[in-house]
Steps between C-alpha positions, in 0.01 A plus 500: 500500500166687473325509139571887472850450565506226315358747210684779569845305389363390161576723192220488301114472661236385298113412611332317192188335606586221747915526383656722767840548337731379207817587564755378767847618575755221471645471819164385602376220771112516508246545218142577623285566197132436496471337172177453426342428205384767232166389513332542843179341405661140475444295808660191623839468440617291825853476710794297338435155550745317739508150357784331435736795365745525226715775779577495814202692702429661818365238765099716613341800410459806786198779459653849392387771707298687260174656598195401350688229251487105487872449470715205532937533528749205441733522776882346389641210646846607675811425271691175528776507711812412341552106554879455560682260306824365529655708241313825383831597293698364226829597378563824464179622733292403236146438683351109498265477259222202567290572207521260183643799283549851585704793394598854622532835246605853571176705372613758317765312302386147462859350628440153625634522869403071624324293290381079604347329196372814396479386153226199610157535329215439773166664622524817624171527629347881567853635494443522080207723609770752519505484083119527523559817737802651205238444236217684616720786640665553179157527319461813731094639560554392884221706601230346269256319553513104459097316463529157637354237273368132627868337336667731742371296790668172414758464710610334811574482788642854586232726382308837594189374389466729237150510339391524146380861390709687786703747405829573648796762441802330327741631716308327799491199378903450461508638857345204642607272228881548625448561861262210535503277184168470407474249196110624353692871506760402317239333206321790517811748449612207230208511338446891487842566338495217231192393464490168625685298729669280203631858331633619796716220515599552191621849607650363811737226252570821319646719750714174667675493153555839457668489880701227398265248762597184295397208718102690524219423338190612686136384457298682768553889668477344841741209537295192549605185389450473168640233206838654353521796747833603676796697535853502661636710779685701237244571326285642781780758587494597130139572539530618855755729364299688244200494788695657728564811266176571479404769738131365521603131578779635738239724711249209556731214596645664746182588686406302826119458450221686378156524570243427243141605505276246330180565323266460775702739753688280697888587525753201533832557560784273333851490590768434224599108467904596501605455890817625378359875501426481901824284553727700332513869488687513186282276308243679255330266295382298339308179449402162673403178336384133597381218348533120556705480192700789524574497900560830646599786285617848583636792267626734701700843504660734785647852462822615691430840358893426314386184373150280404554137475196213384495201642308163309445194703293203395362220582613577863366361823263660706755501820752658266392750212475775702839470701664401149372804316571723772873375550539576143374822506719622814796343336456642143451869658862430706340387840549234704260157454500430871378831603278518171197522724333848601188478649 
């Protein structure tokens, strides 16, 4: 699809410095937004760094075809086939579940629909970024502007490389903290909204009670291991929940990838860390997580356009998380788990 097309099917057009729109329908699958910082005059912010990553990433970087920019793009690796196993049904039709806990909820009422050790406390890894995400979208002012400070920057090892004294729009800055996952974004949206890090987490304890979370406690905004930090599977859907009413959360997990224009001109282009999305054509959100301790996480949610179901699996394997979540998704909306896949 060409950029004016692409334009022409979007509500509401807005051109503010280097943002070129705000709002996104959401039945969306693309984001491009050039989002820049405020502050043109700051130089030197570089590409996200692709150490040894909290997510699961795309495997090189391809040049984007714009004239008379340095640009770099992230190109996705191919979603994992399903691995067959000997039985990919229990009882009932009920979809095997490999993760250590994981549970299934219809969306709109809360109804518990599966549920494995959903009740275990574990790490959670950048799936609690989600609470991080509900936070700072509740405080509303999504289109001001956020100045980066030095404490910002401490984070690894998914980061954007954000520099002290940039400036950035709010609203940008959860765009690419829940398509991507960066970990200095989501200090320096922690850090904005509370204060500091510490009070943020304060906040973040605060809203898990008053959702009923009670196996959470969390520590950070961006899911790294941390003394005392976890959550359950139940939990998560509570939060996921309450995320997923949220029109702002809702119209940014769903979205494929988006292209981000750094300080210094160059455009990368990052593609959303939940295979699910490209696997599934029901699936609309919402957020990936790994960590050594936590293994692989994955809050998820799918829309039937009758029904929206969120799935929770953690501490999954790699092979699996992605086949698990997306049987549980095609069976909560009424499908069938072996023809859950629709690429």
């Amino acid at each position: 699809m060409s950029i004016q097309s692409f334009m022409r099917c979007l509500p509401v057009s807005v051109h503010s410095g280097s943002l070129l729109f705000s709002r996104l329908p959401l039945a969306c699958a693309a984001l491009v937004v050039f989002a820049g910082p405020w502050a043109p005059s700051v130089q030197g912010a570089s590409s996200s760094k692709k150490a040894a990553s909290e997510e699961s990433r795309p495997a090189r970087k391809q040049a984007l075809g714009t004239a008379g920019k340095s640009s770099s793009k992230t190109a996705p690796k191919a979603p994992a086939k399903a691995v067959a196993v000997e039985r990919d049904e229990v009882e009932g039709g009920i979809p095997r579940v490999h993760a250590a806990s994981a549970i299934l909820v219809d969306a709109s009422s809360g109804k518990v629909l599966h549920a494995v050790n959903a009740d275990q406390e574990r790490a959670v890894a950048s799936t609690q970024k989600l609470m991080t995400a509900l936070l700072v979208a509740e405080a509303g002012g999504l289109d001001k502007p956020v100045r980066i400070e030095q404490s910002d920057t401490w984070a690894e090892p998914s980061k954007l490389d954000i520099k002290a004294g940039e400036v950035y729009r709010r609203g940008d800055l959860l765009r690419i903290l829940l398509v991507k996952s960066m970990n200095d974004v989501a200090r320096a949206l922690a850090r904005d909204n509370a204060g500091s890090v510490e009070a943020f987490a304060r906040k973040m304890n605060a809203k898990a009670e008053q959702l009923g979370m009670s196996h959470s406690h969390f520590v950070n905004p961006n899911g790294l291991p941390a003394k005392g930090q976890h959550s359950s599977a139940r939990d998560m859907a509570k939060l996921a929940t309450a995320a997923y009413k949220v029109k702002a959360i809702r119209e940014i997990v769903c979205l494929k990838e988006i292209q981000w224009q750094h300080p210094d001109g160059r455009v990368t282009e990052y593609h959303n860390t939940n295979r699910v999305l490209a696997s599934l054509k029901q699936c609309n959100g919402m957020k990936t997580g790994y960590t050594q301790a936590a293994g692989f996480c994955l809050v998820s949610s799918a829309s039937s356009g009758r029904r929206d179901v969120i799935s929770v699996v953690l501490g999954d394997a790699k092979t699996y998380v992605w086949q698990d979540s997306e049987r549980l998704l095609a069976w909560g909306l009424g499908g069938s788990t072996s023809t859950a896949q629709n690429r």
